[in-house]
CHARMM-style PDB file with segment names, atoms N, HN, CA, C and O in Angstrom:
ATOM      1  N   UNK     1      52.723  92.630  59.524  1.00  0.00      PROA
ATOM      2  CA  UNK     1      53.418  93.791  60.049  1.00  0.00      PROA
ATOM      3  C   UNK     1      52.803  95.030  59.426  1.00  0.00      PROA
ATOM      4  O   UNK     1      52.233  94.908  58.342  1.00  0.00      PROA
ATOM      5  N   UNK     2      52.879  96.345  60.088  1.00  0.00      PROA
ATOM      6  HN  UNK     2      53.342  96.444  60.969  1.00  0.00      PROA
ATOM      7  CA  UNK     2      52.503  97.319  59.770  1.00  0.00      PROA
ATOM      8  C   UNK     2      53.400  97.912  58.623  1.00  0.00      PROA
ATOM      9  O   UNK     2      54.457  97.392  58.267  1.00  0.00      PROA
ATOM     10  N   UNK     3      52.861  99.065  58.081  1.00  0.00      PROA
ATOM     11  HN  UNK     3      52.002  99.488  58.371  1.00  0.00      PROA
ATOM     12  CA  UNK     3      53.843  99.625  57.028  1.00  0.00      PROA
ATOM     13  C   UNK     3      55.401  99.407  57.652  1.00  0.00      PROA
ATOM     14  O   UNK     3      55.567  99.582  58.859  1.00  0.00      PROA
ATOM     15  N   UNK     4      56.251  99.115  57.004  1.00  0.00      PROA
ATOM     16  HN  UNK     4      56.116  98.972  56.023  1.00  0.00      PROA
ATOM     17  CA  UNK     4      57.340  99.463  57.080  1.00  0.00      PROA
ATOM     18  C   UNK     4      57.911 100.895  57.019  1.00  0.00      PROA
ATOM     19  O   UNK     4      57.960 101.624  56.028  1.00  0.00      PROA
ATOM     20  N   UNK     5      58.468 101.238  58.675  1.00  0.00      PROA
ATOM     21  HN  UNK     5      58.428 100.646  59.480  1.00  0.00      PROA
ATOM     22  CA  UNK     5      59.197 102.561  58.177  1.00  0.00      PROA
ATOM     23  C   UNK     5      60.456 102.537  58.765  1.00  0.00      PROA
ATOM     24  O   UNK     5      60.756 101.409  59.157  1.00  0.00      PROA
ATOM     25  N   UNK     6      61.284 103.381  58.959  1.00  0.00      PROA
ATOM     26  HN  UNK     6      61.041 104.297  58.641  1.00  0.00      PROA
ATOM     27  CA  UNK     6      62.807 103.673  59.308  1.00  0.00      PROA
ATOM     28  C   UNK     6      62.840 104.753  60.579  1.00  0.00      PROA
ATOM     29  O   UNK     6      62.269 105.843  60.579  1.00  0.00      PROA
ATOM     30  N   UNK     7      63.422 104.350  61.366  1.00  0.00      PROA
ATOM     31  HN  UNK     7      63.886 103.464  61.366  1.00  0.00      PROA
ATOM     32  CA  UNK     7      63.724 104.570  62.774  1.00  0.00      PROA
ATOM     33  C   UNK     7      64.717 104.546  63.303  1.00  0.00      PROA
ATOM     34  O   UNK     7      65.302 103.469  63.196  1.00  0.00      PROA
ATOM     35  N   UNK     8      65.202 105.288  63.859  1.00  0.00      PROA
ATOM     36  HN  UNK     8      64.726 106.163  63.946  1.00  0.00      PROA
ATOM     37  CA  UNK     8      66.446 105.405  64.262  1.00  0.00      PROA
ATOM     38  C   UNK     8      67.472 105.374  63.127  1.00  0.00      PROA
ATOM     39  O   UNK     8      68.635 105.166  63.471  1.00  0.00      PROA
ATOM     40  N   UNK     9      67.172 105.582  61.588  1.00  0.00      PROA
ATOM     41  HN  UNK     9      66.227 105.750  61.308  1.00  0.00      PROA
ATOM     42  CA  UNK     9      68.267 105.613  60.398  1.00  0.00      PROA
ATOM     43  C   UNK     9      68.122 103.939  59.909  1.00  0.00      PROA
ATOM     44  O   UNK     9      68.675 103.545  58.882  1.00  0.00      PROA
ATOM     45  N   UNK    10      67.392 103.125  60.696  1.00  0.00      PROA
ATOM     46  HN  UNK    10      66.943 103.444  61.531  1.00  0.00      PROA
ATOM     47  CA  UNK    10      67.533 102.120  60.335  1.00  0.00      PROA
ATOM     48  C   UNK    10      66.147 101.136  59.421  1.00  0.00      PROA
ATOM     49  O   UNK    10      65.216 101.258  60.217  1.00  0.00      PROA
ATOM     50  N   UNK    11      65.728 100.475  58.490  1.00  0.00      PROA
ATOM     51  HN  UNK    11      66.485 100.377  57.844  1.00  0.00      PROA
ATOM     52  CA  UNK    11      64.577 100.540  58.414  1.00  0.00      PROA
ATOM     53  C   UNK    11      64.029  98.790  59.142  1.00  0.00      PROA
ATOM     54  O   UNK    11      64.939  98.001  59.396  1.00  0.00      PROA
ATOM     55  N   UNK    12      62.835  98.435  59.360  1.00  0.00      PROA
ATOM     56  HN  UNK    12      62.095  99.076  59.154  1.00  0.00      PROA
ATOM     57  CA  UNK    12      61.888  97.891  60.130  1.00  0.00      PROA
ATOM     58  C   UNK    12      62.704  96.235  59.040  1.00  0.00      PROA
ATOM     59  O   UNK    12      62.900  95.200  59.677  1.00  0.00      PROA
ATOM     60  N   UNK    13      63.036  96.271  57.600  1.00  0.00      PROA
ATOM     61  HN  UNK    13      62.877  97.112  57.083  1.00  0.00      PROA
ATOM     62  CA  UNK    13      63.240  95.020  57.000  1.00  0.00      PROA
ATOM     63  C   UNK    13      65.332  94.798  57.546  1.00  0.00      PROA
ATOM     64  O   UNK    13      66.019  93.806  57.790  1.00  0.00      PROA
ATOM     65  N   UNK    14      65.549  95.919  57.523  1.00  0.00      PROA
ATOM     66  HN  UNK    14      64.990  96.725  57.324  1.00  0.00      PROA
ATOM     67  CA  UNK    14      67.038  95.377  58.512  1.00  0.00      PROA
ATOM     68  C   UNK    14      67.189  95.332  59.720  1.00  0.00      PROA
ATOM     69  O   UNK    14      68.109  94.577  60.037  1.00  0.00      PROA
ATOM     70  N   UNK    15      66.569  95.926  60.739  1.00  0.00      PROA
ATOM     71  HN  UNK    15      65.822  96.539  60.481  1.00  0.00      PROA
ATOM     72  CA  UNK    15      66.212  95.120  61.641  1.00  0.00      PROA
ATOM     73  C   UNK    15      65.796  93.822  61.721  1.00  0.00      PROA
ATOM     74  O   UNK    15      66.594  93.080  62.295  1.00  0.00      PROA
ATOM     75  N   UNK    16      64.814  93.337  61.330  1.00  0.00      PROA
ATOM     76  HN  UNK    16      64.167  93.940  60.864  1.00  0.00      PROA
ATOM     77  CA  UNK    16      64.306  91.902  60.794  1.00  0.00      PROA
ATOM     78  C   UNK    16      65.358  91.092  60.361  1.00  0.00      PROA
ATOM     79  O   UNK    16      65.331  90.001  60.931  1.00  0.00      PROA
ATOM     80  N   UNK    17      66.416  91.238  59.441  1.00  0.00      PROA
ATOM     81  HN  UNK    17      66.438  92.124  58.978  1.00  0.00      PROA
ATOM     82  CA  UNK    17      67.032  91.048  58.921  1.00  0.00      PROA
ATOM     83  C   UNK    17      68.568  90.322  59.967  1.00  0.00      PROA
ATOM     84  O   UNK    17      69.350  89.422  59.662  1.00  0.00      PROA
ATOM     85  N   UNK    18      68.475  91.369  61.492  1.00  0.00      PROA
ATOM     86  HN  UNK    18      67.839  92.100  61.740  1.00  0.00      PROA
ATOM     87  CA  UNK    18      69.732  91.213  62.079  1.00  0.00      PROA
ATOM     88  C   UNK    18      69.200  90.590  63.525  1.00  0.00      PROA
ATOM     89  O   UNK    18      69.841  90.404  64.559  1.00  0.00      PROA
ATOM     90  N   UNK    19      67.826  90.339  63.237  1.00  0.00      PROA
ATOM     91  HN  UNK    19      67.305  90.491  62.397  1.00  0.00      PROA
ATOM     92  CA  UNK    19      66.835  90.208  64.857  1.00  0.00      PROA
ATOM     93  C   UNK    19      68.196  88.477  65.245  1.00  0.00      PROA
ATOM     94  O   UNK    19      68.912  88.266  66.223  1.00  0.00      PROA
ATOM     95  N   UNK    20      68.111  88.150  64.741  1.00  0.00      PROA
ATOM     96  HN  UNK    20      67.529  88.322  63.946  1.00  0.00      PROA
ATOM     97  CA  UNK    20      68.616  86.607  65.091  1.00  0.00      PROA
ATOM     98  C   UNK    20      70.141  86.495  66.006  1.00  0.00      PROA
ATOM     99  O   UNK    20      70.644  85.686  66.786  1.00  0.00      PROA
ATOM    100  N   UNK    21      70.497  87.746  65.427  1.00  0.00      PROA
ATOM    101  HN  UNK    21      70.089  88.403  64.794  1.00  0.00      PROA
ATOM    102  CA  UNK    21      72.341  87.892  64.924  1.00  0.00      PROA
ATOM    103  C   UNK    21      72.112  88.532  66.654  1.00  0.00      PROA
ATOM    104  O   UNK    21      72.802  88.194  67.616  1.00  0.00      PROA
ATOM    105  N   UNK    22      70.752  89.693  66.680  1.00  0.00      PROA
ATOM    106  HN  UNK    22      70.192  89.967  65.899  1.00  0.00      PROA
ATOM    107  CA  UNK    22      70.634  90.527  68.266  1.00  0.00      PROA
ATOM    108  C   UNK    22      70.551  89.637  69.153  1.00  0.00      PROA
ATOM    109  O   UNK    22      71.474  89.481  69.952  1.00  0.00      PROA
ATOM    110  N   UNK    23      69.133  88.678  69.196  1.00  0.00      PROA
ATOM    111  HN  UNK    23      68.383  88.805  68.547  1.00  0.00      PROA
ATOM    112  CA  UNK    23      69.128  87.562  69.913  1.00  0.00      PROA
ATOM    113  C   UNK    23      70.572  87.011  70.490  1.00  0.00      PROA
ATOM    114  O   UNK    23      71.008  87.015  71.640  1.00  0.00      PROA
ATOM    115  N   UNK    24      71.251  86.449  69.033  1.00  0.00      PROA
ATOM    116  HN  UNK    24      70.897  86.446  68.098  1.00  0.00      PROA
ATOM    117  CA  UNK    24      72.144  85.822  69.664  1.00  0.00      PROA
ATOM    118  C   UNK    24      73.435  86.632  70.713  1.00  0.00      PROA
ATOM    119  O   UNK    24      74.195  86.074  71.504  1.00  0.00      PROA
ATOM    120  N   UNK    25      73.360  87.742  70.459  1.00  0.00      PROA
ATOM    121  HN  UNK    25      72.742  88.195  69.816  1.00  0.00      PROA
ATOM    122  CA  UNK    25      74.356  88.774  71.039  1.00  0.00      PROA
ATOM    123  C   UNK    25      75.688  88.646  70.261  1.00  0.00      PROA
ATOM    124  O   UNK    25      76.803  88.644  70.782  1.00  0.00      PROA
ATOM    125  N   UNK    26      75.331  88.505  68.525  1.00  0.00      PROA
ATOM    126  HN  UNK    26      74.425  88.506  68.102  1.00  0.00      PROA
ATOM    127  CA  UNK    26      76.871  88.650  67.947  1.00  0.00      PROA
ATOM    128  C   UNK    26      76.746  89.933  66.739  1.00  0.00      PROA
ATOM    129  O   UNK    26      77.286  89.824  65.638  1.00  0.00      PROA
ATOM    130  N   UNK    27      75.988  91.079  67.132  1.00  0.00      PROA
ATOM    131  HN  UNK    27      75.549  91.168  68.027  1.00  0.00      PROA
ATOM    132  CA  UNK    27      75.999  92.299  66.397  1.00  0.00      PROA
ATOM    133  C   UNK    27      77.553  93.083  67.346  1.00  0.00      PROA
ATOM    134  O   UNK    27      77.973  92.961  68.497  1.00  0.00      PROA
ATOM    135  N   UNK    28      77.983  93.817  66.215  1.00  0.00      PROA
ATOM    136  HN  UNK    28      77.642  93.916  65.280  1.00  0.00      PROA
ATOM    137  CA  UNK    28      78.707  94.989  66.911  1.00  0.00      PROA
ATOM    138  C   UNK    28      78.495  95.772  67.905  1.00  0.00      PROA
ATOM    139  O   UNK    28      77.342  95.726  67.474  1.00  0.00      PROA
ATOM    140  N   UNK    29      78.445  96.435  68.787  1.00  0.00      PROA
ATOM    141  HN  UNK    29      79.381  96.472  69.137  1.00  0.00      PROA
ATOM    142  CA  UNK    29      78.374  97.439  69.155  1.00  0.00      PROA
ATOM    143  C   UNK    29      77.083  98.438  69.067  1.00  0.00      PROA
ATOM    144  O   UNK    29      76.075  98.622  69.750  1.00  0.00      PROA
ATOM    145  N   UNK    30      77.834  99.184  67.448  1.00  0.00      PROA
ATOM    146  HN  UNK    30      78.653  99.035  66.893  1.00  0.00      PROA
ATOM    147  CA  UNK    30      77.223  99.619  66.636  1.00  0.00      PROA
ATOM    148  C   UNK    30      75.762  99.657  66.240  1.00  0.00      PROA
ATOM    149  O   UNK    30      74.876 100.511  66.220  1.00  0.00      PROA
ATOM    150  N   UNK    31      75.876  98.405  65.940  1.00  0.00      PROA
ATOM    151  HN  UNK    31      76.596  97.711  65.956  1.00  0.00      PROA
ATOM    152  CA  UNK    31      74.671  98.067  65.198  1.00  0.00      PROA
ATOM    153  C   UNK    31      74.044  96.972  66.126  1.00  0.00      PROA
ATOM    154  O   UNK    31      73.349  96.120  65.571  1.00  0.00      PROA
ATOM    155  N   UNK    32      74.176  96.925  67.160  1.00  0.00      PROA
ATOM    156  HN  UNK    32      74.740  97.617  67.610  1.00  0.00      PROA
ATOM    157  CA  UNK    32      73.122  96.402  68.806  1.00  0.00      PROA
ATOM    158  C   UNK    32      72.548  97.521  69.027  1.00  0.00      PROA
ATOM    159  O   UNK    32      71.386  97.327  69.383  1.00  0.00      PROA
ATOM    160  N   UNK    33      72.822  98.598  68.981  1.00  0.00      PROA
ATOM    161  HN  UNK    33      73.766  98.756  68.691  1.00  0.00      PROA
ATOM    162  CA  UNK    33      72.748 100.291  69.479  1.00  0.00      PROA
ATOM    163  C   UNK    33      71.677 100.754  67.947  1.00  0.00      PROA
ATOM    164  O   UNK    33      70.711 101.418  67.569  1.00  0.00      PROA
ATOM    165  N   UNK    34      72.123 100.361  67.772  1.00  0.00      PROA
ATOM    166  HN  UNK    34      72.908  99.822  68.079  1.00  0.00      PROA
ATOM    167  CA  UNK    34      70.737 100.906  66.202  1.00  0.00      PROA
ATOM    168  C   UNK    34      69.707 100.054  66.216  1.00  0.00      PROA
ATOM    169  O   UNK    34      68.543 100.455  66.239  1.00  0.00      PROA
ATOM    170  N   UNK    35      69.989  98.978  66.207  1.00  0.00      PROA
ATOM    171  HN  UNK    35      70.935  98.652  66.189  1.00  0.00      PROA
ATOM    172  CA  UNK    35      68.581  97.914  66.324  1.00  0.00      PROA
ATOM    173  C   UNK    35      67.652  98.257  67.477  1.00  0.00      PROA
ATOM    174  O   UNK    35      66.444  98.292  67.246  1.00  0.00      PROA
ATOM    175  N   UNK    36      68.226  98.578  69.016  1.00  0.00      PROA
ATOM    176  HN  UNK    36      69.208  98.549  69.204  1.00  0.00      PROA
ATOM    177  CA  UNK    36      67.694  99.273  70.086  1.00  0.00      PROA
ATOM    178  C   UNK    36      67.044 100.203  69.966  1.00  0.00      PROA
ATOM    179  O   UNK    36      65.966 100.216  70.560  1.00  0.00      PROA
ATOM    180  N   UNK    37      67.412 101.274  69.205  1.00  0.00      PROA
ATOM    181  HN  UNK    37      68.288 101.263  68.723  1.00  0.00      PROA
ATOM    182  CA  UNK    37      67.118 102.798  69.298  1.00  0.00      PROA
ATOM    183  C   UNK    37      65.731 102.184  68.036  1.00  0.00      PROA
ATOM    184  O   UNK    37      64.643 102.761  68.037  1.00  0.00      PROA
ATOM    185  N   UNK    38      65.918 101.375  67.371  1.00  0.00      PROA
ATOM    186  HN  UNK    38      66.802 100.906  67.370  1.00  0.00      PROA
ATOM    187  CA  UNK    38      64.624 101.466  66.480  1.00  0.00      PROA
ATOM    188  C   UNK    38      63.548 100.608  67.209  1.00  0.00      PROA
ATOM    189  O   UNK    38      62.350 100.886  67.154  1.00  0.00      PROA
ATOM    190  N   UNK    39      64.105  99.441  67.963  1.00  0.00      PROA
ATOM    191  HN  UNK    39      65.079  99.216  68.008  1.00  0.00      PROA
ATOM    192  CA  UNK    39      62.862  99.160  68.416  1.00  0.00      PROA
ATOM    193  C   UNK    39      62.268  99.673  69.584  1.00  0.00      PROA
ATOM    194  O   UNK    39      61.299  99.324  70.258  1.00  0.00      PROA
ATOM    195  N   UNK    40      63.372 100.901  69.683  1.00  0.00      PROA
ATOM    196  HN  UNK    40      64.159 101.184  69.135  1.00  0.00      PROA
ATOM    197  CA  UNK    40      62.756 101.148  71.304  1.00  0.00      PROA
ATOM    198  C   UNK    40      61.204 102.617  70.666  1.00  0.00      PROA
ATOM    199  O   UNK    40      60.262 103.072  71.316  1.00  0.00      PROA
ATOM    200  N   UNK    41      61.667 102.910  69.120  1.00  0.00      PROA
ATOM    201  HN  UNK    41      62.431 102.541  68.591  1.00  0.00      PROA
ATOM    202  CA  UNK    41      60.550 103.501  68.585  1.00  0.00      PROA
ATOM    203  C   UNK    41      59.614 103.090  67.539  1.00  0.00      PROA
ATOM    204  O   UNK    41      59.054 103.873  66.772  1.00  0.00      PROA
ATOM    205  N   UNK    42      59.413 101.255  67.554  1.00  0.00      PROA
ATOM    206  HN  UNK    42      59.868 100.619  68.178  1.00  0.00      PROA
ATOM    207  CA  UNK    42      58.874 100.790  66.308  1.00  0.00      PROA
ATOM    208  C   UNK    42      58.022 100.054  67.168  1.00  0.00      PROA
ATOM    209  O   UNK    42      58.624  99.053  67.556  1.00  0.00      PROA
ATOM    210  N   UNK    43      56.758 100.133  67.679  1.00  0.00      PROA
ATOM    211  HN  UNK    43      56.269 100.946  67.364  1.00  0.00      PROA
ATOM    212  CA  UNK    43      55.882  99.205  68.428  1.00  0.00      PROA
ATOM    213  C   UNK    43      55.971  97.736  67.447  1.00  0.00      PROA
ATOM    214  O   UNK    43      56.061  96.579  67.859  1.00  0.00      PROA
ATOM    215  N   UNK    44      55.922  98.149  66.241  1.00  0.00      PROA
ATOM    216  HN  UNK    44      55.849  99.088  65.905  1.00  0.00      PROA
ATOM    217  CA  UNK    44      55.983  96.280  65.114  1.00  0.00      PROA
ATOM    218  C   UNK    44      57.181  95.480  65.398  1.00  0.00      PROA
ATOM    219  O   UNK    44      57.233  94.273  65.632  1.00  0.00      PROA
ATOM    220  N   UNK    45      58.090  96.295  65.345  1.00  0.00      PROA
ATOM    221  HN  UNK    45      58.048  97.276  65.156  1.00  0.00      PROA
ATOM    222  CA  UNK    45      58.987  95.134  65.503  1.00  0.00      PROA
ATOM    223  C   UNK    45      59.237  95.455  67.050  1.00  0.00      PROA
ATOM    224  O   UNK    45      60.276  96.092  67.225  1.00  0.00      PROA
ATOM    225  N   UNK    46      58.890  95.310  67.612  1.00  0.00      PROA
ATOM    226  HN  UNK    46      58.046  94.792  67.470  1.00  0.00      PROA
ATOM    227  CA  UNK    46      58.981  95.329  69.119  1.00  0.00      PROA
ATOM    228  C   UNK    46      57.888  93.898  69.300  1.00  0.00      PROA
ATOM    229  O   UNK    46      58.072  92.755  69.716  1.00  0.00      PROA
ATOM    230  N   UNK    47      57.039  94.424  68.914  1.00  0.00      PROA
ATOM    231  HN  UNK    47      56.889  95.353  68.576  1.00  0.00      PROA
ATOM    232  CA  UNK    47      55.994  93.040  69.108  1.00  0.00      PROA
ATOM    233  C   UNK    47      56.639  91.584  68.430  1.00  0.00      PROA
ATOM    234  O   UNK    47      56.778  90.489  68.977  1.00  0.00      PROA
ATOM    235  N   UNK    48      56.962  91.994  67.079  1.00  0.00      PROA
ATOM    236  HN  UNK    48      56.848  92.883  66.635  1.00  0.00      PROA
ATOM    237  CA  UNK    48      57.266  90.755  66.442  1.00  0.00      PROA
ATOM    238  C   UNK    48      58.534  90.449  66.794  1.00  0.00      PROA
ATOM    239  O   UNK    48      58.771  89.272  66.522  1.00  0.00      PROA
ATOM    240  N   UNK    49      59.414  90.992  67.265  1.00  0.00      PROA
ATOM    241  HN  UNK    49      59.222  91.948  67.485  1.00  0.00      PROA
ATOM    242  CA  UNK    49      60.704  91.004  68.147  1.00  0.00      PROA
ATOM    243  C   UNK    49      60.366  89.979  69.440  1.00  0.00      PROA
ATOM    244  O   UNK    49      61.051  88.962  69.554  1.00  0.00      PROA
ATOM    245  N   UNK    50      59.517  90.205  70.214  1.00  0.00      PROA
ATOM    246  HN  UNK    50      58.961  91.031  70.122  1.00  0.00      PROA
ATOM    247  CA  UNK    50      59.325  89.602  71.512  1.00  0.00      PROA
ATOM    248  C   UNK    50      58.854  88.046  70.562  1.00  0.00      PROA
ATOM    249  O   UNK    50      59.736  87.203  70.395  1.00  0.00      PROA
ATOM    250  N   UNK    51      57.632  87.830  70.075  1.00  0.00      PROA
ATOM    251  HN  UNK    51      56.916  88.514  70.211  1.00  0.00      PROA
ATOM    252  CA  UNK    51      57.273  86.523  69.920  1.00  0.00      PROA
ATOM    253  C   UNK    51      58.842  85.938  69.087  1.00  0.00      PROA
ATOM    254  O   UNK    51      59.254  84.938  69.674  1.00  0.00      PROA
ATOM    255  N   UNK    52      59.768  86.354  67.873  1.00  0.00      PROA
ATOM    256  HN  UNK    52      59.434  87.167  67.396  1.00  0.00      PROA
ATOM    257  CA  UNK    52      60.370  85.733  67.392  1.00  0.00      PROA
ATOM    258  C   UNK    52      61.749  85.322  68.568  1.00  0.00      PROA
ATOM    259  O   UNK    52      62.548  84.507  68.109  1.00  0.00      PROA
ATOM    260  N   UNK    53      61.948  85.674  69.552  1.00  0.00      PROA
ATOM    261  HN  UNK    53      61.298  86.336  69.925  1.00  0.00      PROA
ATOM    262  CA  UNK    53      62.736  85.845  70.527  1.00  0.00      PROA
ATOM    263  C   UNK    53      61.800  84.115  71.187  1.00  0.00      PROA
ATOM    264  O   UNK    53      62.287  83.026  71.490  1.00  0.00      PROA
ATOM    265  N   UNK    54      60.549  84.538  71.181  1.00  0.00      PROA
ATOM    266  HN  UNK    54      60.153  85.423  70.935  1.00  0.00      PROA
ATOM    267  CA  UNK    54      59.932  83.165  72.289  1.00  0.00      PROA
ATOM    268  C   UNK    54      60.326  81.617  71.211  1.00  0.00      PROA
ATOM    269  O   UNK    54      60.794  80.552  71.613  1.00  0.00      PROA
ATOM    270  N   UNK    55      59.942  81.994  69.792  1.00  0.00      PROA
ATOM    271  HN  UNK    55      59.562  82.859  69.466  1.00  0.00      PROA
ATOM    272  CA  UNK    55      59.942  81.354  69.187  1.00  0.00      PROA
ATOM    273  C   UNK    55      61.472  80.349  68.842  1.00  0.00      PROA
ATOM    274  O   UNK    55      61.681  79.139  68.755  1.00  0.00      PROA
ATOM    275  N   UNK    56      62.181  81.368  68.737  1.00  0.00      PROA
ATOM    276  HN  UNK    56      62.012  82.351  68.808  1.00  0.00      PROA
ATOM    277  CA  UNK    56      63.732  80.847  68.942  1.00  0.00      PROA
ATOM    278  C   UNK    56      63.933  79.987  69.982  1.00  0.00      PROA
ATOM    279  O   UNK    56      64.463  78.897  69.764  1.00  0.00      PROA
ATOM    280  N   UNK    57      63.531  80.364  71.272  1.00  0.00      PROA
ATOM    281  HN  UNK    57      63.100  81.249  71.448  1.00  0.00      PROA
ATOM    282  CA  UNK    57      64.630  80.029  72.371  1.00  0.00      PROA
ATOM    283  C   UNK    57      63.552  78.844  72.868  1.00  0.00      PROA
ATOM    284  O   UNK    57      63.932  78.318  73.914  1.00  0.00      PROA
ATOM    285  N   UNK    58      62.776  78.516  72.549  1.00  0.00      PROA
ATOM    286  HN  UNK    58      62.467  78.944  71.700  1.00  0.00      PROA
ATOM    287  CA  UNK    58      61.679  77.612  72.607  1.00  0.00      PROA
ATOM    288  C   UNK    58      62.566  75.999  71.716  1.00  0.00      PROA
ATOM    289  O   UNK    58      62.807  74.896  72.207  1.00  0.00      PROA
ATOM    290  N   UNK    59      62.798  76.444  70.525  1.00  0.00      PROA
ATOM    291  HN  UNK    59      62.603  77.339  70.126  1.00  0.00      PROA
ATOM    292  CA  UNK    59      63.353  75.502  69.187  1.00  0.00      PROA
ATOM    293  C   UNK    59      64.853  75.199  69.874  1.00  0.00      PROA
ATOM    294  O   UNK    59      65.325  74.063  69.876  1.00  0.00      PROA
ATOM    295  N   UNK    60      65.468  76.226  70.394  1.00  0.00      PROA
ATOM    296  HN  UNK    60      65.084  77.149  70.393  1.00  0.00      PROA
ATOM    297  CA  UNK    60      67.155  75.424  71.114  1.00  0.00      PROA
ATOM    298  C   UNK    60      66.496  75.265  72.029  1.00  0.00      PROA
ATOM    299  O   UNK    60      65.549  75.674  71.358  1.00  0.00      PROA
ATOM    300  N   UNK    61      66.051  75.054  72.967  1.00  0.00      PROA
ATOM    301  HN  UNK    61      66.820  74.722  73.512  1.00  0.00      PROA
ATOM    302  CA  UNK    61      65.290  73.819  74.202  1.00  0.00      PROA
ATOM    303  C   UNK    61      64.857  72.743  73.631  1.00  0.00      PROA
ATOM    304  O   UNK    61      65.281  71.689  74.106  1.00  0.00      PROA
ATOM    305  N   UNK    62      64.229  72.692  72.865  1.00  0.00      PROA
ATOM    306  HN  UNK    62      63.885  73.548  72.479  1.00  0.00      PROA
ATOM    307  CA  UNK    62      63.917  71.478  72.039  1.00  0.00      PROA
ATOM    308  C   UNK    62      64.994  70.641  71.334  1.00  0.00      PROA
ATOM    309  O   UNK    62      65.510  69.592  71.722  1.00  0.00      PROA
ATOM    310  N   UNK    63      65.228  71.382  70.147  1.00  0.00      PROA
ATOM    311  HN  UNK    63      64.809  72.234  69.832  1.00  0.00      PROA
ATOM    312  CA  UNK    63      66.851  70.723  69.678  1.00  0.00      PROA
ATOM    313  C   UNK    63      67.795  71.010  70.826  1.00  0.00      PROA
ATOM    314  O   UNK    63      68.786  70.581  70.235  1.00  0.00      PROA
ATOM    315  N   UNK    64      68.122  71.271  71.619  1.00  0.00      PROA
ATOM    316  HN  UNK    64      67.317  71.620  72.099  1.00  0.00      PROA
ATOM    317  CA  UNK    64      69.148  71.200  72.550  1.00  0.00      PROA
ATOM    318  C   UNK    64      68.897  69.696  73.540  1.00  0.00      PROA
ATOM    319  O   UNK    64      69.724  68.919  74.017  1.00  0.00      PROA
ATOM    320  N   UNK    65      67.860  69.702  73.573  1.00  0.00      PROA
ATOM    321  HN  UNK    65      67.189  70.334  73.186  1.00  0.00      PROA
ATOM    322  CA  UNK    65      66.970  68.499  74.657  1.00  0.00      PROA
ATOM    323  C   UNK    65      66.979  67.300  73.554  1.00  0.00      PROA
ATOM    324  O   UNK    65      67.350  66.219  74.013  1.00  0.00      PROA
ATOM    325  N   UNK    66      66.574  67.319  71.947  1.00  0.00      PROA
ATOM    326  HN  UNK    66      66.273  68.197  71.574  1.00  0.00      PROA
ATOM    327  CA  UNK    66      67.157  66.270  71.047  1.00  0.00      PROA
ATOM    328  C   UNK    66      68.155  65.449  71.219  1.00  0.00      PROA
ATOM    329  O   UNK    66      68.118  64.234  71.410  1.00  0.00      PROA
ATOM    330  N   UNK    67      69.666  66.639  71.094  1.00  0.00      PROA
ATOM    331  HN  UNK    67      69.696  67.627  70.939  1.00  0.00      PROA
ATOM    332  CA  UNK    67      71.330  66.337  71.418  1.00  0.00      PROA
ATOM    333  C   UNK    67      71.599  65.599  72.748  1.00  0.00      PROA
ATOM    334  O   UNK    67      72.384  64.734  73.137  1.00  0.00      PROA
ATOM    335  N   UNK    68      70.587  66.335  73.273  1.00  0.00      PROA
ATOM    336  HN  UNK    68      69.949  67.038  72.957  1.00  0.00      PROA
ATOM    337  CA  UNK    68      71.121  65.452  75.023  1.00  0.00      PROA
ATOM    338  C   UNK    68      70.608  63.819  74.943  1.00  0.00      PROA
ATOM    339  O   UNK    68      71.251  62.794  75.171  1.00  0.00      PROA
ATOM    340  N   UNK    69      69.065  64.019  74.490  1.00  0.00      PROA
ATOM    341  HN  UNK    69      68.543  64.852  74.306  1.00  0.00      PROA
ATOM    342  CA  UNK    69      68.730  62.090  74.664  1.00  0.00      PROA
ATOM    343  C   UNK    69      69.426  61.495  73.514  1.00  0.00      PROA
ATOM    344  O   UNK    69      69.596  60.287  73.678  1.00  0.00      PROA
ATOM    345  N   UNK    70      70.003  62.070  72.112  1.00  0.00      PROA
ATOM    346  HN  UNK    70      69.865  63.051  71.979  1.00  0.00      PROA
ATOM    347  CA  UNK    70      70.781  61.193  71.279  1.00  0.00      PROA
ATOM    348  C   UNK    70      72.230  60.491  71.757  1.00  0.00      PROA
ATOM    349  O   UNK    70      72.867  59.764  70.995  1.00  0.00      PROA
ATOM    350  N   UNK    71      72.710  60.840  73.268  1.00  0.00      PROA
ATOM    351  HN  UNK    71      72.193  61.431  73.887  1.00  0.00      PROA
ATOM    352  CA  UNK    71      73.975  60.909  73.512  1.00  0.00      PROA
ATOM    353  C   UNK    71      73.967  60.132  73.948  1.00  0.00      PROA
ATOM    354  OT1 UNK    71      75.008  59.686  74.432  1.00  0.00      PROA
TER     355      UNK     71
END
């Protein structure tokens, strides 16, 4: 990742920090609306945002597809 800086009041390691919590859609309000506003001005975590997003939802297809043939 590039330098770390702060965007939108928020910085590039708490974002990182809440990317999972965004994914999943269980941030506040609040703080869905801050994570936005920074990545909508942080090209890094915008990038590393998109692959960790592929990377996730890739792993519950997989473990999700696990649960189903263990049943």
């Amino acid at each position: 990742m590039a330098e770390p800086r702060t965007v939108a009041g928020i910085s590039c390691f708490e974002v990182l920090a809440q990317l999972s919590d965004y994914v999943d859609g269980t941030l506040s309000d609040e703080a869905r609306r801050q994570v936005e506003a920074h990545l909508a001005g942080c090209d890094a975590c915008t990038a590393f945002g998109g692959e960790f997003t592929s990377v996730l939802e890739a792993a519950r297809r997989v473990l999700g597809g696990a649960d189903e043939n263990t049943g």
